[in-house]
N, CA, C and O of each residue as an XYZ file, in Angstrom:
344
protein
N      16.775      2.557      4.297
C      15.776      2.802      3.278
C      15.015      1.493      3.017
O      15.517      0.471      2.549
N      13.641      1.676      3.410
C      13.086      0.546      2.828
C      12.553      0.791      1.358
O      12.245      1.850      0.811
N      12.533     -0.963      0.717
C      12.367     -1.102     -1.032
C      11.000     -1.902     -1.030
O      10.311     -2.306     -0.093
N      10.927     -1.946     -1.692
C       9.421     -3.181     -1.754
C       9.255     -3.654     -3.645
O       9.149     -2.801     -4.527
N       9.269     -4.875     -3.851
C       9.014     -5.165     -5.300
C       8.095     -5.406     -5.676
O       8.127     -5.825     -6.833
N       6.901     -5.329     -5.097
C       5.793     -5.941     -4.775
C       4.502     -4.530     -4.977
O       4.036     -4.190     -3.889
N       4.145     -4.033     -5.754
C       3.361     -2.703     -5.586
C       1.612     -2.870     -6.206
O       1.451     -2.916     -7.426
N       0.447     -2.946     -5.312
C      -0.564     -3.088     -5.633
C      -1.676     -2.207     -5.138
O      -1.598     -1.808     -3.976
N      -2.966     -1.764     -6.070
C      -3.814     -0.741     -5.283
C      -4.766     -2.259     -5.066
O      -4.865     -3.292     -5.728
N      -5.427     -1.719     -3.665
C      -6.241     -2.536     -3.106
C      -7.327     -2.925     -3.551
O      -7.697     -3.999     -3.075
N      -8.097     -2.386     -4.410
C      -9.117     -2.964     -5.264
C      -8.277     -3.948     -6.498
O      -8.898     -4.939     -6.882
N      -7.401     -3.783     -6.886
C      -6.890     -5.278     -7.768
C      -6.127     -6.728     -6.835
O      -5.860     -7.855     -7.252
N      -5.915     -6.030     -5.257
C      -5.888     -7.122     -4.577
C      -7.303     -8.210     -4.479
O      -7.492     -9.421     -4.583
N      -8.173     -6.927     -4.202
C      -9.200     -7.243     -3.675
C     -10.798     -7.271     -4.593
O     -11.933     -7.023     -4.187
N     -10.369     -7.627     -5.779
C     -11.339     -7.502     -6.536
C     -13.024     -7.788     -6.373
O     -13.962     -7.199     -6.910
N     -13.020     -8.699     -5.609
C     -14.306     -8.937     -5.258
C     -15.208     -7.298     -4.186
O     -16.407     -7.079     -4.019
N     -14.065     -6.545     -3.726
C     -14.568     -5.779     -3.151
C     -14.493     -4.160     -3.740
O     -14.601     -3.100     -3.122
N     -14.304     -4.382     -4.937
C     -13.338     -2.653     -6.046
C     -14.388     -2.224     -5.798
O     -14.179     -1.190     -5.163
N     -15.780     -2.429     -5.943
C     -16.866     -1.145     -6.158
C     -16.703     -0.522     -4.892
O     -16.573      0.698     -4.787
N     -16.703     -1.444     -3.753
C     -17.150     -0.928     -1.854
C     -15.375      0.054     -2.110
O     -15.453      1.233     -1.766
N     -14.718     -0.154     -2.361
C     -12.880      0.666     -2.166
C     -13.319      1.706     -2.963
O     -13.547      2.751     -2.354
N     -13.489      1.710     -4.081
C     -13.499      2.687     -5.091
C     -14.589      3.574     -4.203
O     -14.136      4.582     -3.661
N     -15.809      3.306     -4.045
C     -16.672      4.095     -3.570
C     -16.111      5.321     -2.337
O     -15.908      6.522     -2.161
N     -16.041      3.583     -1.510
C     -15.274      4.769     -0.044
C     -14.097      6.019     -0.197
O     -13.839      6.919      0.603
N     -13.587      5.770     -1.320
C     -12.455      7.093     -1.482
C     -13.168      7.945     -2.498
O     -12.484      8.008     -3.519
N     -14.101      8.509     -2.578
C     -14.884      8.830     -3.741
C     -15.722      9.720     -2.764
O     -16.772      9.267     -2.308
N     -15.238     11.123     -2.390
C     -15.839     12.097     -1.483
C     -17.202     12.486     -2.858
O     -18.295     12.663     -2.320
N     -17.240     12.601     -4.166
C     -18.143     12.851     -4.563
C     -19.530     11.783     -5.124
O     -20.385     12.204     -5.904
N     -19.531     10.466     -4.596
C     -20.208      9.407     -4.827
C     -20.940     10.022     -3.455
O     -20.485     10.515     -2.424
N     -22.644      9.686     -4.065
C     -23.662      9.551     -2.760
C     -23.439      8.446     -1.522
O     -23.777      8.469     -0.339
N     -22.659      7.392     -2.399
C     -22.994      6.394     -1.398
C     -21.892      5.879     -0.824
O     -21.577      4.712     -0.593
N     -21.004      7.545     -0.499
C     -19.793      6.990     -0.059
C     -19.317      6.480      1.597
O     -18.508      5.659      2.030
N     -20.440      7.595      2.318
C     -20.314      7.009      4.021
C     -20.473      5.716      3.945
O     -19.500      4.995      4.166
N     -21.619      5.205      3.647
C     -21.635      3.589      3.481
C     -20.676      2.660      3.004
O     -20.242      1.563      3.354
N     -20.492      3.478      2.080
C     -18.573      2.432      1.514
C     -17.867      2.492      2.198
O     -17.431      1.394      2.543
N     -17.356      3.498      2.758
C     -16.471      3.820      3.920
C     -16.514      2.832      4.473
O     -15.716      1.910      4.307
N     -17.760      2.838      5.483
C     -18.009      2.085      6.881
C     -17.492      0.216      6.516
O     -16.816     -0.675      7.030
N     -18.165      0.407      5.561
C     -18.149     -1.430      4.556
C     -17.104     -1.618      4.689
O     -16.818     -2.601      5.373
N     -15.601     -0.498      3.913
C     -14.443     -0.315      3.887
C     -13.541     -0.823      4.972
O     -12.665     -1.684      5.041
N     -14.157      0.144      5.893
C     -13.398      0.392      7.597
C     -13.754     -1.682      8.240
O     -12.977     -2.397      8.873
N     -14.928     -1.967      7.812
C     -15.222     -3.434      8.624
C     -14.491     -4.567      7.528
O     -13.995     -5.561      8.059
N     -14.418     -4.463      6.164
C     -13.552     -5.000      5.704
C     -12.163     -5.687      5.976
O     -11.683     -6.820      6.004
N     -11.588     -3.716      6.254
C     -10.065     -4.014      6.396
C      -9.648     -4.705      8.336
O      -8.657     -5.158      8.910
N     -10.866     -4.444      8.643
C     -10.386     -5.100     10.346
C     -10.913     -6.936     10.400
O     -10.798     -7.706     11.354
N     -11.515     -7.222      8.975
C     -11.515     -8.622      8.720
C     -10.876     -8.947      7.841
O      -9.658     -8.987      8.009
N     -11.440     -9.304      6.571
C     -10.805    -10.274      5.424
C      -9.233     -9.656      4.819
O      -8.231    -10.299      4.505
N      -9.529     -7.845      4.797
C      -8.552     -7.259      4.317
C      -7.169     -7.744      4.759
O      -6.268     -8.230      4.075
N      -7.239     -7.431      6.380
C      -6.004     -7.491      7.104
C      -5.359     -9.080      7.329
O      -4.185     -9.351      7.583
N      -6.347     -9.903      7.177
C      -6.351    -11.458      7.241
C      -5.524    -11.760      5.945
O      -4.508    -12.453      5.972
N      -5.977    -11.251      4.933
C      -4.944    -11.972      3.955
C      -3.934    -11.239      3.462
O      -3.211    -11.742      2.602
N      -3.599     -9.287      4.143
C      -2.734     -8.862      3.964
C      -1.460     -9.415      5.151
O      -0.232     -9.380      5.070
N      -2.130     -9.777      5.938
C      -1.156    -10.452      6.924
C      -0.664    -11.610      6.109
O       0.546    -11.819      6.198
N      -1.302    -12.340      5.395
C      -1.007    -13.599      4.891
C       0.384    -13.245      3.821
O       1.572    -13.524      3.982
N      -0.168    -12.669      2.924
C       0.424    -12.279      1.967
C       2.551    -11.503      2.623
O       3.599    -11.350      1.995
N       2.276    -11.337      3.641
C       3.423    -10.752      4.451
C       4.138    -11.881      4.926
O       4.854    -11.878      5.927
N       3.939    -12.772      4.236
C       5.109    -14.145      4.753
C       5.111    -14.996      3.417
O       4.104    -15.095      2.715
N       6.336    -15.612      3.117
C       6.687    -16.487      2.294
C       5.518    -17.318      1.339
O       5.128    -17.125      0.188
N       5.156    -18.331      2.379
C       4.437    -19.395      2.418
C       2.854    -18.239      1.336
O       2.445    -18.361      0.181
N       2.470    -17.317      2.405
C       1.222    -16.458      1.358
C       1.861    -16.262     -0.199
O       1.397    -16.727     -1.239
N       2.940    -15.518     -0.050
C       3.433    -14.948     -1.251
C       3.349    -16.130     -2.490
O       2.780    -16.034     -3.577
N       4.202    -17.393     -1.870
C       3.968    -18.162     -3.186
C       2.640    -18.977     -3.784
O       2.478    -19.503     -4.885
N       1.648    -18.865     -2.491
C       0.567    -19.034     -2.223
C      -0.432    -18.364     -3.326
O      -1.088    -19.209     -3.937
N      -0.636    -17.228     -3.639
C      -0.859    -16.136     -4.380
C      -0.357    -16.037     -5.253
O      -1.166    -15.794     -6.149
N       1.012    -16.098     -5.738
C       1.595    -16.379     -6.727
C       1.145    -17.537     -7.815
O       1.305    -17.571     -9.035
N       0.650    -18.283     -7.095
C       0.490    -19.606     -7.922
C      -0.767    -19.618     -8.206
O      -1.178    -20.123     -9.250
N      -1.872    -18.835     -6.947
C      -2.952    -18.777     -7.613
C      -3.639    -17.609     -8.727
O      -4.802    -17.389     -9.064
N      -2.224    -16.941     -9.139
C      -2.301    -16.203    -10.328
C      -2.743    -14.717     -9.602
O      -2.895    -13.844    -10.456
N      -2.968    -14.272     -8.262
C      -3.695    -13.396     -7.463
C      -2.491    -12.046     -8.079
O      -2.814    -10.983     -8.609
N      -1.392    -12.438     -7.849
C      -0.201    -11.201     -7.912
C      -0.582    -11.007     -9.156
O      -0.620    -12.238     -9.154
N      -0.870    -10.731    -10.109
C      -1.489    -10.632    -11.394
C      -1.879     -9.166    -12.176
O      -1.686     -8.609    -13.257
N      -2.501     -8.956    -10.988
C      -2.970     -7.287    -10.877
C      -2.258     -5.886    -10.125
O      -2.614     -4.889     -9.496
N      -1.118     -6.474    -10.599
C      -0.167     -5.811     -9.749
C       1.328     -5.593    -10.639
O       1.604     -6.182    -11.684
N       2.015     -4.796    -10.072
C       3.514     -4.464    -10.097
C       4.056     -5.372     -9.438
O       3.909     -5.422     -8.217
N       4.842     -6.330    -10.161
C       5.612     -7.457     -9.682
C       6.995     -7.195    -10.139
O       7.091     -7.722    -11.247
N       8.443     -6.462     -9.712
C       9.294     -6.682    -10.174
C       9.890     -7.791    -11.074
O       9.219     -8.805    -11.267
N      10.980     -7.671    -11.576
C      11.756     -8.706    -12.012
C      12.722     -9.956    -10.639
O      12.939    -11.157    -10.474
N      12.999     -8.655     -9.989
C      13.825     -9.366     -8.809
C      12.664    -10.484     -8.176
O      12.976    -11.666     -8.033
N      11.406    -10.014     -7.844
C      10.487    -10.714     -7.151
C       9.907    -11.962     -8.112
O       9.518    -13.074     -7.755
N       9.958    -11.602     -8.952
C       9.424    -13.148     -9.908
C      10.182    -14.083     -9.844
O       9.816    -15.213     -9.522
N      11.793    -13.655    -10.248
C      12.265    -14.733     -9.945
C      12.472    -15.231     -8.695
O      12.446    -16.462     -8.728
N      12.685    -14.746     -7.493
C      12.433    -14.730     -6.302
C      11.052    -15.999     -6.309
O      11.131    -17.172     -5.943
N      10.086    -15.408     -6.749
C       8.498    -16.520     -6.105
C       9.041    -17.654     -7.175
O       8.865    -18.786     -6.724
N       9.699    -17.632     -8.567
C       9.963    -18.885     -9.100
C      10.681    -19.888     -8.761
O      10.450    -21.073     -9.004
N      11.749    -19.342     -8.074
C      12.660    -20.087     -7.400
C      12.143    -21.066     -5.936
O      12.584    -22.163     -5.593
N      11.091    -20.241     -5.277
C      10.239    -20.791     -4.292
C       9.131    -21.794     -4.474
O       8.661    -22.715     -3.807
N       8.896    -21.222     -5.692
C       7.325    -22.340     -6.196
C       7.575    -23.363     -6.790
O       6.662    -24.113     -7.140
């Protein structure tokens, strides 16, 4: 069974990009093909670049410190976890 302590929707990862996310899942917004597409070229750049990041230690406390985990579900186990690291 995998666990995860760590639980975030991608527009509070990714705040600079919530309108283009929000849009693209938004079958009743006009201007949602376009979000989509924005969406789809996003996640094969910056998205996956710093979700990769974020998938190792070094990101995690990285993010942590720059207050980024913030917008998110951060367990108890995991805080102290990144405190003990940072």
């Amino acid at each position: 069974m995998e666990q995860t302590h760590l639980y975030f929707r991608l527009e509070r990862l990714f705040p600079q990009h919530k309108e283009t996310i929000l849009a693209a899942g938004d079958l009743g917004d006009a201007g949602q093909p376009e979000a989509y597409q924005r969406l789809a070229e996003l996640i094969g750049s910056e998205i996956a670049t710093n979700v990769k990041r974020l998938g190792t230690e070094e990101g995690l406390v990285e993010a942590y410190r720059a207050r980024r985990l913030e917008g998110g579900l951060v367990t108890k186990v995991a805080k102290e976890w990144l405190l003990t690291v940072s």
